[in-house]
C-alpha positions in Angstrom: 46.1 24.3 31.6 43.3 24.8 29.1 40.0 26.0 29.9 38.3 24.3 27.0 37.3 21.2 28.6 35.9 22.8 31.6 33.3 24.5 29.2 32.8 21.2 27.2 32.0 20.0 30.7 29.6 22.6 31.7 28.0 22.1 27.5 27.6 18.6 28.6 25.4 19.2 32.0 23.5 21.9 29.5 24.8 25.0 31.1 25.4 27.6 29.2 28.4 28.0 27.0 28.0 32.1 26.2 27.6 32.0 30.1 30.5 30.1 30.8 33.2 31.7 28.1 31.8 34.8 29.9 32.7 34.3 32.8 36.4 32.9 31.9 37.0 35.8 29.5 37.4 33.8 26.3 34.8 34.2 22.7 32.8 31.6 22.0 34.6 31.4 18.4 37.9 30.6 20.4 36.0 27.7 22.3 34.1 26.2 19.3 37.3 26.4 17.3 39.0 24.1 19.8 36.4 21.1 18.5 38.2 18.4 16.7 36.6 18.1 13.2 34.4 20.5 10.7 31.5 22.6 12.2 28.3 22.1 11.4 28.4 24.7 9.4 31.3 23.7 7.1 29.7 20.4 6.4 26.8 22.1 5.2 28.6 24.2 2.8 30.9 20.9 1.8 27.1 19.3 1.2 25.6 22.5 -0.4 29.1 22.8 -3.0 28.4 19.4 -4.1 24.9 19.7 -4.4 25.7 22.6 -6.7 28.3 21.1 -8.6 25.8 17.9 -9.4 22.9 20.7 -10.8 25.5 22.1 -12.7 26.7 19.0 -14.2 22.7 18.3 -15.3 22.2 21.2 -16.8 25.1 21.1 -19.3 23.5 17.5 -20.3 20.2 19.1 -21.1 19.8 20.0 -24.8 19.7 23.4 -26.2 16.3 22.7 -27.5 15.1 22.0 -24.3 16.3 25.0 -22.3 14.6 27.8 -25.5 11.2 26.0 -25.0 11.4 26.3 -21.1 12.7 30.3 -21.8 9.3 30.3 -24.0 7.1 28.8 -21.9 8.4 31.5 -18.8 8.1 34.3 -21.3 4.3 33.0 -22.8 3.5 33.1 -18.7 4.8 36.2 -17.7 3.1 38.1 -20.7 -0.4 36.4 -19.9 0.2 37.5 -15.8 1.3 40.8 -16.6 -2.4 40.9 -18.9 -4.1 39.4 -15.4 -2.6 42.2 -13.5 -2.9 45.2 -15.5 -6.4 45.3 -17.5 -5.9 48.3 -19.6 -3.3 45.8 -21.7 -5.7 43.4 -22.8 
């Protein structure tokens, strides 16, 4: 007999689940692991990947051009901020 649905039982009146795998000696990892399907947790990183994957793709299609005037403009900024901060290097 499995003691998995009894604590999907007691998860579904909102008692506690750390309560519950405590008191019938099994983790919590062991019960969530027992879900059918990805966690919630693995979808996110499934969503994040592709996410990443698309930026990555965009990037490559920007021109070279465009990327050594954005490196300039972030240079020209953080000389002019590190003049703000410090006034001895105006």
């Amino acid at each position: 007999m499995s003691i998995y649905p009894f604590i999907e039982a007691e998860k579904a009146r909102q008692h506690s689940v750390k309560r519950a795998c405590e008191l019938l000696k099994v983790s919590r990892a062991a019960c969530y692991s027992h879900l059918p399907g990805p966690s919630p947790r693995e979808r996110a990183d499934v969503e994040l990947a592709a996410e990443i994957r698309e930026v990555h793709q965009r990037s490559k299609k920007r021109k070279v051009s465009e990327l050594e005037r954005t490196i300039q403009i972030l240079t020209e900024a953080t000389r002019f901020f590190a003049r703000e901060a410090n006034p001895l290097r105006r």
